[in-house]
Structure formats: C-alpha cells, structure tokens
MMTF fields as JSON, N, C-alpha, C and O atoms, coordinates in Angstrom:
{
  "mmtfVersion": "1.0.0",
  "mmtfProducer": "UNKNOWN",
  "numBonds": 347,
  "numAtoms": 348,
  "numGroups": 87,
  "numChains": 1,
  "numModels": 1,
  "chainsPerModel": [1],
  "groupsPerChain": [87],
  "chainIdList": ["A"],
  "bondAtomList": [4, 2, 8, 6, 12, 10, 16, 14, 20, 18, 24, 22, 28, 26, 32, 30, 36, 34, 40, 38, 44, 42, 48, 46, 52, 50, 56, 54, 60, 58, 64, 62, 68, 66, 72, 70, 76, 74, 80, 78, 84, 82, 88, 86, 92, 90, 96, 94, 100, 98, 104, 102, 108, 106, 112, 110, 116, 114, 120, 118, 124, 122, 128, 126, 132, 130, 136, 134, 140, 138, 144, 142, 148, 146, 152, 150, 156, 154, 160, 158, 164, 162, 168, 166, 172, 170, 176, 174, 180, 178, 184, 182, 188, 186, 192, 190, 196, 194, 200, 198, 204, 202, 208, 206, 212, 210, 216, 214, 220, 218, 224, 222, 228, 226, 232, 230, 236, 234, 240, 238, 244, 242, 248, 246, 252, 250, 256, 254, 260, 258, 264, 262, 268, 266, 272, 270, 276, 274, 280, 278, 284, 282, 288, 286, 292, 290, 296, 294, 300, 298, 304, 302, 308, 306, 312, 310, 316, 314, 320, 318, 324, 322, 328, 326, 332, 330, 336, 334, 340, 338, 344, 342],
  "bondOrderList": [1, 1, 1, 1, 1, 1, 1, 1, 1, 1, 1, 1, 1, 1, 1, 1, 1, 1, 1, 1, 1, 1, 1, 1, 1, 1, 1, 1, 1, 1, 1, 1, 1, 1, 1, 1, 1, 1, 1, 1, 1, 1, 1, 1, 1, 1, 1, 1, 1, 1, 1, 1, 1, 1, 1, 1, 1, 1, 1, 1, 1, 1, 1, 1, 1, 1, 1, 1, 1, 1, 1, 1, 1, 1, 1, 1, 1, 1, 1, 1, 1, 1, 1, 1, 1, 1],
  "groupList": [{"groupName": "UNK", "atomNameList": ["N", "CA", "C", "O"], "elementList": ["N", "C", "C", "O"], "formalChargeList": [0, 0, 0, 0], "bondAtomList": [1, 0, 2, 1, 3, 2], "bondOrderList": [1, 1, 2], "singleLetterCode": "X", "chemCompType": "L-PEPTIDE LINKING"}],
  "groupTypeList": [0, 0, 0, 0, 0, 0, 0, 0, 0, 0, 0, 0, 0, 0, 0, 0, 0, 0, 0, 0, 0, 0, 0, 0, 0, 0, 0, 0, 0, 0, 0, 0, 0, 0, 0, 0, 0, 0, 0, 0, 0, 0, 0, 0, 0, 0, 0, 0, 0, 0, 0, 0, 0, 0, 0, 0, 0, 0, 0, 0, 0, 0, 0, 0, 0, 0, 0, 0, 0, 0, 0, 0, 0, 0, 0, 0, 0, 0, 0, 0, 0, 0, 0, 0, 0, 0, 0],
  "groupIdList": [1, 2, 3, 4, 5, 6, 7, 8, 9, 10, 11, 12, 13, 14, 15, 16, 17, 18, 19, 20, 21, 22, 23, 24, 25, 26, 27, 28, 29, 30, 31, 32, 33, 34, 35, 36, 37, 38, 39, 40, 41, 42, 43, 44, 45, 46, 47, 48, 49, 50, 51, 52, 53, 54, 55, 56, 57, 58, 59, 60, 61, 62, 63, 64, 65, 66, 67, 68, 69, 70, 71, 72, 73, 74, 75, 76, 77, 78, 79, 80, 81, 82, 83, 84, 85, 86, 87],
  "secStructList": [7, 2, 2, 2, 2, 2, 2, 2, 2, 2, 6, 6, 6, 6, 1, 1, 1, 1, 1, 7, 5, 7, 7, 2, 2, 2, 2, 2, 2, 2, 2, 2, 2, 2, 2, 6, 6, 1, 6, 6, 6, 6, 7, 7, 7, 1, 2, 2, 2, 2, 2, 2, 2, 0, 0, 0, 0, 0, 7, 7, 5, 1, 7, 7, 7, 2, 2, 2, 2, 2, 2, 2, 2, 2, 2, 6, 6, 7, 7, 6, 6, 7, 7, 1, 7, 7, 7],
  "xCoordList": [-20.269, -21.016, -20.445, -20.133, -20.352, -19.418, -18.065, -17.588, -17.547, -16.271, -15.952, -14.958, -16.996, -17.066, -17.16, -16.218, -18.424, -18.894, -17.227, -16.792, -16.413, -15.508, -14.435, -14.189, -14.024, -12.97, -13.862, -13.257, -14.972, -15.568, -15.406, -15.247, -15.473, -15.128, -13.996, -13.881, -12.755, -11.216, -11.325, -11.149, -11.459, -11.154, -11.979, -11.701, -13.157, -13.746, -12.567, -11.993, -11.968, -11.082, -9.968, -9.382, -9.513, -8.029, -7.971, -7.092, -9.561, -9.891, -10.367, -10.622, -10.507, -10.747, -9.673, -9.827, -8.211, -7.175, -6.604, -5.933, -6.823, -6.493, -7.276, -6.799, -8.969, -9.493, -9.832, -10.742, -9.103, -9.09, -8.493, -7.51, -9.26, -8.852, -7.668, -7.632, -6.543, -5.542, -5.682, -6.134, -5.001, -4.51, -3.563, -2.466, -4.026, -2.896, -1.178, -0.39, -0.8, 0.8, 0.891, 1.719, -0.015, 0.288, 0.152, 0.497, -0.249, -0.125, 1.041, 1.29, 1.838, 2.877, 4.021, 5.063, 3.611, 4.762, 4.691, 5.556, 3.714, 3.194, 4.01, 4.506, 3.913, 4.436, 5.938, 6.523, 6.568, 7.768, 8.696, 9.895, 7.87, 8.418, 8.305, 9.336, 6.968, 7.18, 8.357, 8.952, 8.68, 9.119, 11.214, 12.151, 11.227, 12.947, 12.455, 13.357, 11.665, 11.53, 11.507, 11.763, 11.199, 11.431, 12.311, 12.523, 13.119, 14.398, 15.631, 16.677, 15.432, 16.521, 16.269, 17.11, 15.315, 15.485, 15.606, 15.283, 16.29, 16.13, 15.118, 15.199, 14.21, 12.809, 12.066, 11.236, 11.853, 10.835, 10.452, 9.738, 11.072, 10.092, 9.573, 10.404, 8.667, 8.037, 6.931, 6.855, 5.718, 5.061, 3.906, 3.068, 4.097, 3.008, 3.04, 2.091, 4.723, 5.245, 4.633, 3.887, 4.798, 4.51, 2.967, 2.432, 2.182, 0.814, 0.426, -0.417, 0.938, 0.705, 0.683, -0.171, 2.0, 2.772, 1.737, 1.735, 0.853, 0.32, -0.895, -1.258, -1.774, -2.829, -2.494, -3.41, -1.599, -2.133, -1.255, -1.242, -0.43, 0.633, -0.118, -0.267, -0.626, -0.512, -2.316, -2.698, -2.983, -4.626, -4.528, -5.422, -3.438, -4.06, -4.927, -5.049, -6.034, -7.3, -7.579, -7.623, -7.954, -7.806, -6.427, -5.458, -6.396, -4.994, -4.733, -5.208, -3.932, -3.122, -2.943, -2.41, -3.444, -3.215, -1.638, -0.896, -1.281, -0.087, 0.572, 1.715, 0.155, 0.596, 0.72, 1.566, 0.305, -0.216, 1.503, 2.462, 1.473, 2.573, 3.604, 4.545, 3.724, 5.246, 5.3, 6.343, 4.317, 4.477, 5.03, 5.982, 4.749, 5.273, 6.407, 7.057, 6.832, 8.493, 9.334, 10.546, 8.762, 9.411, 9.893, 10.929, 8.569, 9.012, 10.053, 10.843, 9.81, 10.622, 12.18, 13.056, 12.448, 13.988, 14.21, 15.294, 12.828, 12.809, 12.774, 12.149, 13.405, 13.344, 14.47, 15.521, 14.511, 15.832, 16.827, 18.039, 16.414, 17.002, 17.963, 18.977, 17.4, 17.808, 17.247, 16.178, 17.7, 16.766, 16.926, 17.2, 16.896, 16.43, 17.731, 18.839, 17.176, 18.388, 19.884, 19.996, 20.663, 22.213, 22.88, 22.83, 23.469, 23.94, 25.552, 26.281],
  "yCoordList": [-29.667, -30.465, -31.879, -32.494, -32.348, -33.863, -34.117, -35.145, -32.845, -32.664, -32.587, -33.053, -31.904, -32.075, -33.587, -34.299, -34.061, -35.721, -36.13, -35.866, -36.65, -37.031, -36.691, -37.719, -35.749, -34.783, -35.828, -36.857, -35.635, -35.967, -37.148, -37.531, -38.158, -39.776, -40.079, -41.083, -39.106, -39.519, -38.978, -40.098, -38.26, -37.938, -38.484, -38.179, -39.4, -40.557, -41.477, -41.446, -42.259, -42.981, -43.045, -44.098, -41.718, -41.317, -41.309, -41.4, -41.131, -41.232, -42.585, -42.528, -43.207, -44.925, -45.863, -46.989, -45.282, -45.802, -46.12, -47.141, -45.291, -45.565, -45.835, -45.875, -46.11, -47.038, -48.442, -49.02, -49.064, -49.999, -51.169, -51.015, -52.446, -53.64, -54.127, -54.199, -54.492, -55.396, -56.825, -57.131, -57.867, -58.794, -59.378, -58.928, -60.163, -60.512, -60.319, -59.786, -60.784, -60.561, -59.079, -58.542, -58.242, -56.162, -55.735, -54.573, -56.361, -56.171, -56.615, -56.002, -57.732, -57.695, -56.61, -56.141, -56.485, -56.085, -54.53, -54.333, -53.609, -52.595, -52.516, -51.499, -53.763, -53.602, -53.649, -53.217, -54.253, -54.439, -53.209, -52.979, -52.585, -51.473, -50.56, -49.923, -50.159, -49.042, -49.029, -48.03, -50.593, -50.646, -50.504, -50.279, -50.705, -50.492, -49.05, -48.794, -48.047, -46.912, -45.913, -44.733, -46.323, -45.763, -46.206, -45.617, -47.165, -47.286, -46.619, -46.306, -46.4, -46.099, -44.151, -43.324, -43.915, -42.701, -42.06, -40.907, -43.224, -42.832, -42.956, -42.293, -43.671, -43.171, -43.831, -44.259, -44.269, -45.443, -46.307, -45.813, -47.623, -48.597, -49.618, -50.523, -49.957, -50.773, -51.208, -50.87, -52.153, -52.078, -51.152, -51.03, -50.568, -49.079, -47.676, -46.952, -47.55, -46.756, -47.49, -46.852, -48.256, -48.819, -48.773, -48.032, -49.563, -49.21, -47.724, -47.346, -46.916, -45.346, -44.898, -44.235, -45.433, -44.63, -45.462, -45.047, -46.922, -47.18, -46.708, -46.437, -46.479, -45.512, -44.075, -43.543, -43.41, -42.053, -41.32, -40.099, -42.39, -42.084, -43.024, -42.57, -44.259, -45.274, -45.484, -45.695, -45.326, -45.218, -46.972, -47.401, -48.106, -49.345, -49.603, -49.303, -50.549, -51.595, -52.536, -52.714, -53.747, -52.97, -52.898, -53.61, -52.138, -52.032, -53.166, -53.369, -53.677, -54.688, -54.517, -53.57, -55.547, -55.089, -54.809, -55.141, -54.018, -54.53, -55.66, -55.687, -56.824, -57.949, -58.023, -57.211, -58.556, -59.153, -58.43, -59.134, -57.353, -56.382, -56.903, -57.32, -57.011, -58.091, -59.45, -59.694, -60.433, -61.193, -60.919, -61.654, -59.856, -60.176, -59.907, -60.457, -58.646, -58.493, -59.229, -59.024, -60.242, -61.51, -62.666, -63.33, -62.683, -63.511, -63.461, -64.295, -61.788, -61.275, -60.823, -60.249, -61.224, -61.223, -59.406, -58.833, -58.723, -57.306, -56.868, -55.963, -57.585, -57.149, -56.786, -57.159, -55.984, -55.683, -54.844, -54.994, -54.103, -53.273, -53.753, -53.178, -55.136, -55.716, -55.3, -54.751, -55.389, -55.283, -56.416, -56.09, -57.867, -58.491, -59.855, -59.81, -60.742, -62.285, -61.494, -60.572, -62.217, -62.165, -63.617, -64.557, -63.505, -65.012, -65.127, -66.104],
  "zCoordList": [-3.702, -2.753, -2.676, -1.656, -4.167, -4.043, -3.442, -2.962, -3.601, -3.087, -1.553, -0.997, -0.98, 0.672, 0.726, 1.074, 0.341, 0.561, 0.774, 1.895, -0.046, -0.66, 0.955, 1.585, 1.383, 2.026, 3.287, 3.588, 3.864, 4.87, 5.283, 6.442, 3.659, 3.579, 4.079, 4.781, 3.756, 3.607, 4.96, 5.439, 5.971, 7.223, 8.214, 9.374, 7.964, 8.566, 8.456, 9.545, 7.65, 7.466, 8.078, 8.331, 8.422, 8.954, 10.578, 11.435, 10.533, 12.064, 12.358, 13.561, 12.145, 12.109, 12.193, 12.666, 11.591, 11.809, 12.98, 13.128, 13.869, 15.112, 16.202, 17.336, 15.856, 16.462, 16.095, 16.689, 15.081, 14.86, 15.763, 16.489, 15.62, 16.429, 15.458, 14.229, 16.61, 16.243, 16.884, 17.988, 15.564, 16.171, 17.263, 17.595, 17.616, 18.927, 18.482, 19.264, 17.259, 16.913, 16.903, 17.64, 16.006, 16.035, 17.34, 17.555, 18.227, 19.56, 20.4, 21.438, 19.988, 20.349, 19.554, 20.013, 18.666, 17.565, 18.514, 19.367, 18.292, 18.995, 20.904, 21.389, 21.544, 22.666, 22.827, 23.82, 21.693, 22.093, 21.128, 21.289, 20.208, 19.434, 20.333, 20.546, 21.209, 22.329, 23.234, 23.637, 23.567, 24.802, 24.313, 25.078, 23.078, 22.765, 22.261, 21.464, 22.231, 21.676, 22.911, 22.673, 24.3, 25.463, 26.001, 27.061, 25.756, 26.411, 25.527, 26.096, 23.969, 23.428, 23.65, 23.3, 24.111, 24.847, 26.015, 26.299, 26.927, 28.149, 29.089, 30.124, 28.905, 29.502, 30.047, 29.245, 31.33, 32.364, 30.821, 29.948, 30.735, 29.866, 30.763, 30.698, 31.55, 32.177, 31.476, 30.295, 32.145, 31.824, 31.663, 30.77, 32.734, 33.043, 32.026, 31.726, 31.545, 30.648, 29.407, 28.664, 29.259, 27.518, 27.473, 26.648, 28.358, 28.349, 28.357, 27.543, 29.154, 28.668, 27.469, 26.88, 27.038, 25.738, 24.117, 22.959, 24.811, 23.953, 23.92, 22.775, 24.859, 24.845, 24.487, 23.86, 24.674, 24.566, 23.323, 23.169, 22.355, 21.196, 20.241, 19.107, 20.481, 19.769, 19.059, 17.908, 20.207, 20.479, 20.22, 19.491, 20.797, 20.389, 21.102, 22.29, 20.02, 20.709, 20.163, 18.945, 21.577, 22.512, 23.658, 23.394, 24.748, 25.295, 26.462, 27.579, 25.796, 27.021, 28.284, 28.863, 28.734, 30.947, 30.825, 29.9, 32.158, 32.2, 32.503, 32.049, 33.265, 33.393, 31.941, 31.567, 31.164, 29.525, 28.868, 28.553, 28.828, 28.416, 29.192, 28.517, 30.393, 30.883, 30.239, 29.633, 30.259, 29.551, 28.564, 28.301, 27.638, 26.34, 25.973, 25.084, 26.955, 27.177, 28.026, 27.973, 28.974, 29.168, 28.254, 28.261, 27.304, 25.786, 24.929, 24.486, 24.729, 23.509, 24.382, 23.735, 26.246, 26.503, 26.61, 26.497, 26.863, 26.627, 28.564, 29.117, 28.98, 30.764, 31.355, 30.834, 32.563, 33.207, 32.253, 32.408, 31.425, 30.484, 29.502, 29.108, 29.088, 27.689, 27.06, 27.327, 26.09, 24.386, 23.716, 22.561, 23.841, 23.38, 23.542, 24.077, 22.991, 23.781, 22.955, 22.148, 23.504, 23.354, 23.247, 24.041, 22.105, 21.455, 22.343, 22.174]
}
C-alpha cells in the first residue's frame, strides 16, 4: 500500500516537470536551443516553428508570443539563417 503511495508521488512529480513556470532567461535559453535544433535539421525555424516545437515537444510555460520569440532571435543574431554573430 506504501509502495503505491510512493510510485504515485514520483509520477505526480514527473508530470509536473513539464508544467512548470520558467524564468525569463530558461525561456530564452529554451527559444534559441529550439531554434539552432530546427535549423541544424533542416526544418522551417521561424518564429511560428519554434513556438510550435515549444508547445508541443517542450510543454514550456508559459509560451512566448511569436513576436517575443523574434525578439529573442533577433538578440541572440539567430535570423535569416544564422546561427549566431560571426567575429
């Protein structure tokens, strides 16, 4: 009986992980890891793509507009199919 309790606790937990609130930086970190993770496969990285790929892979919350998500790949030099500034 303790042992269910226990199993029930740890898979409340595992499921909580990914509705958890992030900070504004794991939210960048999160947007700009999607967005070189769909481009180094080929694959629409926009903003519309990364907001997808962060809702329905990622479960972040909460999820960034897409404007918000260009911003941040405007910051981080992540636009026009860069991956990031060039010295």
């Amino acid at each position: 009986m303790q042992t269910m309790n226990v199993l029930e606790n740890k898979n409340k937990q595992y499921q909580a992980v990914g509705d958890q609130k992030r900070t504004r930086q794991e939210i960048e970190e999160c947007v700009t890891f999607v967005r070189l993770e769909l481009y180094n496969r080929d694959m629409p990285c926009g903003p519309k793509a990364v907001q997808d790929r962060l809702r329905s892979f990622y479960h972040v919350r909460p999820l960034p507009s897409e404007r918000t998500i260009a911003r941040i790949l405007a910051c981080h030099g992540l636009t026009h199919g860069r991956t990031g500034f060039y010295s």
